[in-house]
Each structure stands twice: as structure tokens, then as C-alpha cells.
N, C-alpha and C positions, 0 to 999 in steps of 0.2 A: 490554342490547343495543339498539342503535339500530334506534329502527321505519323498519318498509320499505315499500312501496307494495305492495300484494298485485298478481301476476302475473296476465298477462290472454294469451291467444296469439293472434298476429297471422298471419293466410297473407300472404310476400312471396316473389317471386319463385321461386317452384314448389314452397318450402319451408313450416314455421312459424317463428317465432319466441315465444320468451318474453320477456316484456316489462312493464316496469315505468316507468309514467308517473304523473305528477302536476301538479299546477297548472297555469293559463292564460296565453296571450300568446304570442310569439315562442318559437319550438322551439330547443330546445339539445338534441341527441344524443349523449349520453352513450359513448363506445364502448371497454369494458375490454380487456386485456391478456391476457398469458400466463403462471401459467395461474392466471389470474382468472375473475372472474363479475359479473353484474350489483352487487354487493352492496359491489363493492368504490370505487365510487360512494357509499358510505351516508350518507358528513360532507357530500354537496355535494349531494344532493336539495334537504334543506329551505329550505337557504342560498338556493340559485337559487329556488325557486317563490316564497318569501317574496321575492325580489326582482322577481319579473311576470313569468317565465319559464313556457311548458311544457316540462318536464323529460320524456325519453324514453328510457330504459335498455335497450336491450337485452340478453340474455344471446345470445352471438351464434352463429351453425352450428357445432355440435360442443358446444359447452357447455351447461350446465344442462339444462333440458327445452327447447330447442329442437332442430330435426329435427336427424338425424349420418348426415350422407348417406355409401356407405361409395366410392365413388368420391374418388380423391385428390384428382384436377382441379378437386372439386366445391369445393374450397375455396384457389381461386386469385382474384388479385386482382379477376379480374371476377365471378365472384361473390357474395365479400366486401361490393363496393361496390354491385352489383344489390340486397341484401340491403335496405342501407339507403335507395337510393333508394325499392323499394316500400314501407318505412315511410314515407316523406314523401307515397306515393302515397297510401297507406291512410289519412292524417289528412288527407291534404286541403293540403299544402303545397308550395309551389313549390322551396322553398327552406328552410335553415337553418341553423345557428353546430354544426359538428362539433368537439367534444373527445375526444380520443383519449391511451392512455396503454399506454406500452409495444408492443405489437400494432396494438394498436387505434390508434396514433399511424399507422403506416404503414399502416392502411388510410384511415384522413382524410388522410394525401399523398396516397397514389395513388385515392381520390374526387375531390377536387381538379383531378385530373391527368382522371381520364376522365370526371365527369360536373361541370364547372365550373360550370355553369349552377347547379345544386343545393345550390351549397357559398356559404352570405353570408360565410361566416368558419370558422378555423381555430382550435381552444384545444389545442397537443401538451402531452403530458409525457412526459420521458425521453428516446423516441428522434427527432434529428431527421430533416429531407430525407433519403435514402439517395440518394447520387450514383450514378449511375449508369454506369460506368465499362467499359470494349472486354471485358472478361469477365464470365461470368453469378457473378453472386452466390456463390453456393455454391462454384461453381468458382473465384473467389480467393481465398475465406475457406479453402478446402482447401490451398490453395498454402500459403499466408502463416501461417495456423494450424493448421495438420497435420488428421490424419483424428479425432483424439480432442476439438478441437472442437466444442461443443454441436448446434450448429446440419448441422455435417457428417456429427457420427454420425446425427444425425436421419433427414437423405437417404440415405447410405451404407447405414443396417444398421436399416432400417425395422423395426418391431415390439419393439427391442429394451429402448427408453428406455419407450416405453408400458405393456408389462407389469410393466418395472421400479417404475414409478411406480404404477401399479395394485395395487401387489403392496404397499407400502407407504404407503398416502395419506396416511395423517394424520402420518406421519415426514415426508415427502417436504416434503407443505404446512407442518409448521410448521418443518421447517429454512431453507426459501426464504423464507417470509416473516416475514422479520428484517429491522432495523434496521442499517446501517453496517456489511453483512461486510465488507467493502476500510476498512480506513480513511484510508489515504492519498486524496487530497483527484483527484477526474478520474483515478482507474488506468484504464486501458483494460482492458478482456476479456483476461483471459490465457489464452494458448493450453492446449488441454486441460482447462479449466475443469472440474471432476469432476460436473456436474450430476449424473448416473444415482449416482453416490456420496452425493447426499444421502438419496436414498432409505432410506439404511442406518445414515445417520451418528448416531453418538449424541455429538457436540463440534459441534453449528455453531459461526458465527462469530455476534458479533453479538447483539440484542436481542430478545425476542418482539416481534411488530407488534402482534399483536392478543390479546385476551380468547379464553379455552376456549369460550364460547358463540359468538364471533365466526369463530372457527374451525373451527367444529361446521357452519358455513353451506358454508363451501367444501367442507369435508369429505363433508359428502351431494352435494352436486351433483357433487363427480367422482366420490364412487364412485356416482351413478347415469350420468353419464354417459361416464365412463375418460376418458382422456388422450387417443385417438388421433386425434378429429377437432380439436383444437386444435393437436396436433404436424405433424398436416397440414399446417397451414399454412404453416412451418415447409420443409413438404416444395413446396412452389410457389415458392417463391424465384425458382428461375431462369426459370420460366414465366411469373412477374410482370415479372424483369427483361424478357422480350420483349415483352410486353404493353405495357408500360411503354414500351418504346423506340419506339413507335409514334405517339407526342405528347408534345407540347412538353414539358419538362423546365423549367416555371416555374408556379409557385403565385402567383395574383395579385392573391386577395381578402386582407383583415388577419387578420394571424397572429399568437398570442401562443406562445414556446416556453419550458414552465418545464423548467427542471434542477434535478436533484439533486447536490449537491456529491460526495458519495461514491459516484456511480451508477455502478455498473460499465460503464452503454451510457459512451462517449465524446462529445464535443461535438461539433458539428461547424464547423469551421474557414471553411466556404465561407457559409454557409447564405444570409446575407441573398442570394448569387448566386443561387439559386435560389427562394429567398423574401423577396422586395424590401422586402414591408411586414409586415416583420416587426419585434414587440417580445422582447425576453426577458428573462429575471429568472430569478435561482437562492437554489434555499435548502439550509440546511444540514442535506441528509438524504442519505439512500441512493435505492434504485431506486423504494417503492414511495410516490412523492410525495406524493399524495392524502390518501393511511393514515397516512404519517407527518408531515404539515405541513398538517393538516388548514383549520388557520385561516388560514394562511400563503398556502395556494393559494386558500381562498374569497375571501380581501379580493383577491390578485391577479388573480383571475377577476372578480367584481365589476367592479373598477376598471376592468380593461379592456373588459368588457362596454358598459361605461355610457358609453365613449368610441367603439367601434365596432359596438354591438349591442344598442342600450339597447332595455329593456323598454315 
């Protein structure tokens, strides 16, 4: 199993955080997904410090042993992004290169968006810009994708995906985290996607990601701490899109955006309109890019590092 940086808790912005840092120099902030954890970072620690980087992991609100505040609101975009500002408070930096992957990609857009000052650079993977469109979020993913989409039932029928998932962890985790379920090459999200069904399922699609010790990492940290402050977030959608609509709708420091070929997020069509300086590259995997193109995404991060954020 790949060594990890032993955990240290940081107080930011009225909470804790758990938190896994290493090596010296310029700050890269590492920021996972859903429903990930610090760990899923593991292949890109050593890569980055061995290349002059301080590496910053958090396990972020709701996850791991960091605080799970039981307020919904408490896990809306401006708290998200308040989170990691007072990590850059608490090292002592003005500023730093955010990567984000899945989740965590749309919280380094919308940091970007409300604290620019903080943001030298952008690293996404998975999901890009979310356009911001005359309806809230949830409400035209409801429209367009009926009520039995993921993200809908989330809002809709609060508690219900959470205990599902709780009830089930180590099914749940290692049916999701798999290699190339979709394998037609950009399928969009299909409406009614059965998430709360993997729970149960004993046919996924698809490859193992990860080793039974690898696995065993995630597996303790949700069942110490469940599902329901990560699906929270989940549940602030629309609360972000208004937040959101409040400032400018352009990202304006350099951005790199990698894809996954078989990723079930979508690409997006517009992006450079919203992110000018922007580069991208895609590789041939599913959603969880990192874990599954491990080398592929360090030489890519590398490279561009060394062009917009050298060590």
C-alpha cells in the first residue's frame, strides 16, 4: 500500500480539518472528490514534493476525521472555499495552484470565482466550468433528468441515499470505484442513473480501481464518518448557483483541465468562454483519473506546472 503523510488537524474557518501535507516550496492543494478522501491523492504526493512542491491534502467537511457540521448550509460553496482559504491562512500563504477532482473540481471553480486573489492556478479533473444557466441547478437537472437522478434524489428525498449507503460501505465503495463502467467513449450521465443501487449490487460494470488494503482506507473513513456530510453538498446546488451569480462568471489565472475518455461527467463545449487560459488533455480512462492514469496525469501535471507554476 502506498505510504501516506500521517494526518495533523488544522482549525479553519470555525471548523477542523484533517490534513495531510509534505515537502517544501510553492503550495499545491490537493482537493478530493465524491465520495473520496484524502488518500485518493496517494500516486501524486510524492511526484509533486520530489518536484519542489508543498503538497497539502485535505480531507475536507464531512469526510474523514474532519468536523461534520450537521447544518446543510454549512456545506455550501462559501464555506467549501472559506475552508481552504484559512488553510493558506494557517501556513502562512497568500496564495496557491488548486487541484481539484470530481467535487473537489467545483469547489476550485467556484474559489476562483469568490476568492481570486488566493487562486495562482487551476489543476481540474473530471468536471469542468458548470455554466451557469436562468435555472438553479438542480431544478433543471430535475426537468431534463427526471426525479430518479442522482443528484435530484439527493435534494428531493434527503436521508434516503445516505443510510443506503451507510448500510452498505464496502459494497457501495467498491462497486463505484471501478474502472470504464460506460464504455462508449463521452456517454453523458444517463438519466436515473441507479447510484442508491450500487449499494446492493452484486454485477458491477467495469474493473476494480484499487487493491483490498487500498480499499480498506476508504472504507474506515466512511464508516467513521457516513455519507451525509459529503451528499450535503450535493444538497447546496442551488444555493451555490445563487452565490455564484453574484460574480463574474470567468476564471482568469492558468488552467489545466484533464478528462477521462469514458467519464461519465460530460465535457464541456464552452469552457475556454469561461476559462480563457485554459489547457487540456484527455486520457484513456473512466472517472477516477488520478487512480486510474496515475503516471499519465503526474507527467501532465508536471509539465504544466513547470510552465505556469514552477517550483
Amino acid at each position: 500500500m502506498t505510504q501516506f503523510p500521517a494526518p495533523q488537524t488544522i482549525a479553519t474557518n470555525g471548523i477542523e480539518l484533517e490534513v495531510f501535507s509534505a515537502g517544501e516550496g510553492r503550495p499545491l492543494v490537493l482537493c478530493h472528490g465524491w465520495p473520496e478522501h484524502a488518500y485518493s491523492w496517494r500516486y501524486q504526493i510524492e511526484p509533486l514534493v520530489a518536484a519542489g512542491y508543498h503538497v497539502i491534502v485535505p480531507n475536507q467537511r464531512g469526510y474523514g476525521h474532519s468536523s461534520r457540521p450537521e447544518s446543510v448550509t454549512d456545506y455550501d460553496a462559501e464555506h467549501l472555499c472559506g475552508d481552504l482559504v484559512g488553510l493558506l491562512d494557517h501556513y502562512g500563504y497568500e496564495d496557491a495552484l488548486f487541484v481539484g477532482h470530481d467535487w473537489g473540481a467545483i469547489v476550485v471553480w467556484a474559489l476562483s470565482l469568490l476568492h481570486p486573489e488566493r487562486v495562482a492556478g487551476v489543476i481540474n479533473l473530471s468536471v469542468p466550468f458548470l455554466e451557469r444557466g436562468s435555472e438553479p441547478w438542480v431544478d433543471f437537472w430535475e426537468q431534463h433528468l427526471g426525479g430518479d437522478f442522482y443528484i435530484v434524489h439527493f435534494n428531493r428525498q434527503p436521508g434516503v441515499a445516505d443510510e443506503a449507503f451507510a448500510a452498505n460501505t464496502r459494497q457501495f465503495l467498491g462497486n463505484i470505484y471501478r474502472t470504464r463502467q460506460w464504455e462508449s467513449p463521452a456517454q453523458p450521465q444517463q438519466p436515473g442513473m441507479p447510484l442508491i443501487n450500487l449499494a446492493a449490487s452484486d454485477s458491477p460494470n467495469g474493473v476494480a480501481l484499487m487493491s483490498k488494503d487500498e480499499l480498506d482506507v476508504f472504507v474506515a473513513a466512511f464508516e467513521h464518518s457516513g455519507f451525509t456530510g459529503g451528499i450535503n453538498w450535493y444538497r447546496n446546488f442551488n444555493r451555490n448557483w445563487q452565490r455564484l451569480g453574484e460574480v463574474e462568471q470567468l476564471v482568469k489565472v492558468p488552467a489545466l483541465m484533464i478528462y477521462g475518455t469514458y467519464d461519465v461527467v460530460g465535457k464541456s463545449a464552452n469552457l475556454e468562454a469561461f476559462v480563457p487560459n485554459v489547457d487540456v488533455v484527455e486520457f484513456p480512462c473512466g472517472h477516477w483519473i488520478q487512480q486510474e492514469c496515475p503516471t499519465e496525469t503526474n507527467q501532465a501535471m508536471l509539465a504544466w506546472l513547470g510552465k505556469h507554476y514552477p517550483a
